[in-house]
Each structure stands twice: as structure tokens, then as C-alpha cells.
C-alpha positions in Angstrom: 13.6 -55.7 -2.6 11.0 -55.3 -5.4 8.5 -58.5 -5.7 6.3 -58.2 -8.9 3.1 -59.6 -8.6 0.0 -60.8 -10.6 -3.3 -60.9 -8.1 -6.5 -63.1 -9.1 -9.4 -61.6 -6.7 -12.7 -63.1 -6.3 -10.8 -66.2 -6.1 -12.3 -69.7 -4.4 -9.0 -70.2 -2.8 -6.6 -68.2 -1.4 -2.8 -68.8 -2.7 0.5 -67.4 -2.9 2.5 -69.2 -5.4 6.2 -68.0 -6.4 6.9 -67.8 -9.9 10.8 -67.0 -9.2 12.6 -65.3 -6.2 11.2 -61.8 -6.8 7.7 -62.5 -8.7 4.2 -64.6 -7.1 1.1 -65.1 -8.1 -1.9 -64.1 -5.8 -5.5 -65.6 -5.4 -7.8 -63.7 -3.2 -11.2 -64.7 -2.2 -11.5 -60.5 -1.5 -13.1 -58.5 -4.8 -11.2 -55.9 -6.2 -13.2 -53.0 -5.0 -12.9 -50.3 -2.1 -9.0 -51.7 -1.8 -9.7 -55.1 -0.2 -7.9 -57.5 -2.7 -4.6 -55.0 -2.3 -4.8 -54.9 1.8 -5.2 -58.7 1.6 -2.5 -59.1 -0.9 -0.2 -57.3 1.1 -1.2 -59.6 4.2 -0.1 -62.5 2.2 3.1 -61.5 0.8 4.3 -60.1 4.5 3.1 -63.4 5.5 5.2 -65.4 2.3 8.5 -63.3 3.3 7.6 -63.2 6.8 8.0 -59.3 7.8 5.6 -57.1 9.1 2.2 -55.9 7.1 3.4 -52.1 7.7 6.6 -53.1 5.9 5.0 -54.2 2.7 3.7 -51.2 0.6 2.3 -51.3 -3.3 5.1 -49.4 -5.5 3.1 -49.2 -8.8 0.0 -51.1 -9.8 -3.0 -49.8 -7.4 -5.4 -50.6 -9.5 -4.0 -53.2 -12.0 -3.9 -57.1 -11.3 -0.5 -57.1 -11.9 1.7 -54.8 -9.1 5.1 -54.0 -7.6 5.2 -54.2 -4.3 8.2 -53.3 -2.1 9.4 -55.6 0.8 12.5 -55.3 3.0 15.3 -57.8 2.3 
């Protein structure tokens, strides 16, 4: 399944809040540099749909707030 998602780094809080059944949006306390916001991102959406971190992967988006990320149904 394909989960589009919009990420808000250098956030105070940390949240995962779902939009609809495939799209969240993200705060990370992480900045966006040296691919910290995207490892943590994908920490909290295998966390949201409860599979594995090595499951999750970034389809599009590496360097854009706004990403598609690929989880297993």
C-alpha cells in the first residue's frame, strides 16, 4: 500500500495524525538534514501501521516535505 505523507521537522512535538486511510501528517522534533527527519518518519509510520522499520521504504519524495512512502498491507 502507498501512504502519502506531509512531514513538519524541527517540530516541538512529535505526531502522526491520519488525514484519510492512505495519507498522515508527520511532526518531527529531528531537522531535515543528513536524513534524520526521513529515518524518523519512517519509525513512526511502521509504528502507526505496526510493521517492521525495514518494511517501510520512501517511494518518491527524499527530499521534499511531502513523500510516498510504501508499507505492506
Amino acid at each position: 500500500m502507498y501512504v502519502k505523507v506531509r512531514v513538519f521537522p524541527d517540530s516541538k512535538k512529535e505526531s502522526a495524525d491520519q488525514i484519510s486511510k492512505d495519507h498522515l501528517k508527520i511532526s518531527v522534533r529531528e531537522p531535515a538534514k543528513q536524513n534524520l527527519a526521513n529515518m524518523r518518519v519512517i519509525e513512526l509510520v511502521a509504528t502507526h501501521y505496526k510493521v517492521s522499520v525495514k518494511s517501510v521504504r520512501i517511494v518518491s519524495g527524499h527530499r521534499s516535505p511531502s513523500k510516498i512512502l510504501s508499507v505492506p498491507d
